[in-house]
N, C-alpha and C positions, 0 to 999 in steps of 0.2 A: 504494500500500500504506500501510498505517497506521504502519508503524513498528514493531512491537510482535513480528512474527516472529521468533524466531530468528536470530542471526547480522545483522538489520539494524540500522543506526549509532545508535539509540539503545541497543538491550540491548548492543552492544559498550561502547558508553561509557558506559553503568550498571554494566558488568561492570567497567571502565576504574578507576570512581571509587571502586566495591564496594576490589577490591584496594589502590587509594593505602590508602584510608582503614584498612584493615585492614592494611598495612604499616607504617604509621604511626603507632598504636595498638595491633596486636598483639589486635585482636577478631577472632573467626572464627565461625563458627556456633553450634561446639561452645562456644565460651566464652557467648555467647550462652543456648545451651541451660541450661548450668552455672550462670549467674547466676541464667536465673529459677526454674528447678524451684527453688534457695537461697532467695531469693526469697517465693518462694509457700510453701516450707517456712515460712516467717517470720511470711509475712501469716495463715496459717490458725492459727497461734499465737498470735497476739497478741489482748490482750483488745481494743482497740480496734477493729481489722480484723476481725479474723477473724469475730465474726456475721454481720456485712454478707456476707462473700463466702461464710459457711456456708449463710446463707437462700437466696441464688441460683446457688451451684455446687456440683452433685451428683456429676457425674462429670468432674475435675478434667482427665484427659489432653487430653480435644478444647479443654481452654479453655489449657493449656500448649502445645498445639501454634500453637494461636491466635497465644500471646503470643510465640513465636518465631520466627515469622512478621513479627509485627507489631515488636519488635525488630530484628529481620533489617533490615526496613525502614528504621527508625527511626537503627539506629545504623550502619548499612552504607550503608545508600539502593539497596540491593536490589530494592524492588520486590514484593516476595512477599508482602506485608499489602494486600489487596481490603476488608475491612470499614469500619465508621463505626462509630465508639468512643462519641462524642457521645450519638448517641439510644440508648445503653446506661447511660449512666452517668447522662445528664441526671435521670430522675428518683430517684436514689439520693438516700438520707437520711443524706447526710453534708454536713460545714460543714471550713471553713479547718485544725480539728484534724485530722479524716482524713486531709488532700489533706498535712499536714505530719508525720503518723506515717507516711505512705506513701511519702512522700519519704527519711524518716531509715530508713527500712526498706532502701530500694533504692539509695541513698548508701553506708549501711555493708555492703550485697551486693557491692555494686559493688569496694570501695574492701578488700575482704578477698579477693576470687578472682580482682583484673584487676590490670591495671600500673596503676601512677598515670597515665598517659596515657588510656590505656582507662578507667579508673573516673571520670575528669572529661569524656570526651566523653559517656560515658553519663548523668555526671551532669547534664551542662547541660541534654541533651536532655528528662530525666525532669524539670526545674525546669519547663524551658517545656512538657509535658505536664502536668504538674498546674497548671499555671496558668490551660492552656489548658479544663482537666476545670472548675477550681473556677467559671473565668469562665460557662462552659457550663452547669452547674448552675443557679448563681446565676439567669440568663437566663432557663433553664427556669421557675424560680418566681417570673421576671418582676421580679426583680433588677437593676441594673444598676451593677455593680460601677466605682469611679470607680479611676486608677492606686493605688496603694498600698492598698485598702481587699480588706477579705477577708469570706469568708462564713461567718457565724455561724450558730447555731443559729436559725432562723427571724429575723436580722436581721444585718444588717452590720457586720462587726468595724470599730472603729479603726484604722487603719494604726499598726504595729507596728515598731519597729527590728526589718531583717533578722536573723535568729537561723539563715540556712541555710547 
């Protein structure tokens, strides 16, 4: 068998790890849920955000259900996120600002509706996604971002003293 049924020793000990980590933290689904629909309230407001995600999301609930799913995932280790983020975002027309108003969005979500335990796991997690989104991008447009350098409007920032 693959592993992957029901009740066999891997979804046990993902359910295993799901729980510590959410004991420990104090995340559960529903905070999960709470963060991002906050969240996306934010990003669809904001002048910088919100065109980019007003030109490609129409009907908001199936891409919220998405994202907490893909949270679920990300800050649980759940398991419940099947998609690839990557060939979604890679050719988006954003640079190093986006990927750092996106971040200061979901930092101060975080860091207003969780515990200080929970709003630093989520945060570390969201750093190394947008780091991982910006590198991705960059790539896409045949970029190759070196440690510390960031992606600019059609060319490569300077590496910057951390400001996160």
């Amino acid at each position: 068998m693959s592993g992957r049924q029901d009740g066999s020793p891997m979804n046990e000990r993902r359910a295993r790890i799901s729980r510590e980590i959410s004991e420990r933290t104090g995340i559960t689904e529903a905070l999960i849920e709470r963060l991002v629909r906050r969240f996306y309230d934010r990003v669809r407001a904001d002048p910088v955000l919100g065109p980019i995600f007003a030109e490609r999301i129409t009907h908001w609930e199936p891409h919220l259900q998405q994202m907490f799913a893909f949270w679920s995932s990300v800050a649980l280790l759940t398991g419940r996120y099947h998609g690839r983020p990557m060939p979604k975002h890679a050719p988006l027309p954003v640079s190093a600002e986006h990927f750092d108003r996106w971040l200061t969005l979901f930092e101060e979500t975080a860091r207003e509706l969780c515990t200080p335990e929970a709003a630093a796991h989520f945060a570390e997690r969201a750093r190394n996604i947008a780091q991982s989104l910006e590198m991705g991008v960059a790539q896409h447009r045949g970029i190759l971002l070196a440690p510390g350098e960031r992606l600019g409007d059609g060319a490569i920032l300077s590496p910057e003293p951390a400001t996160r």
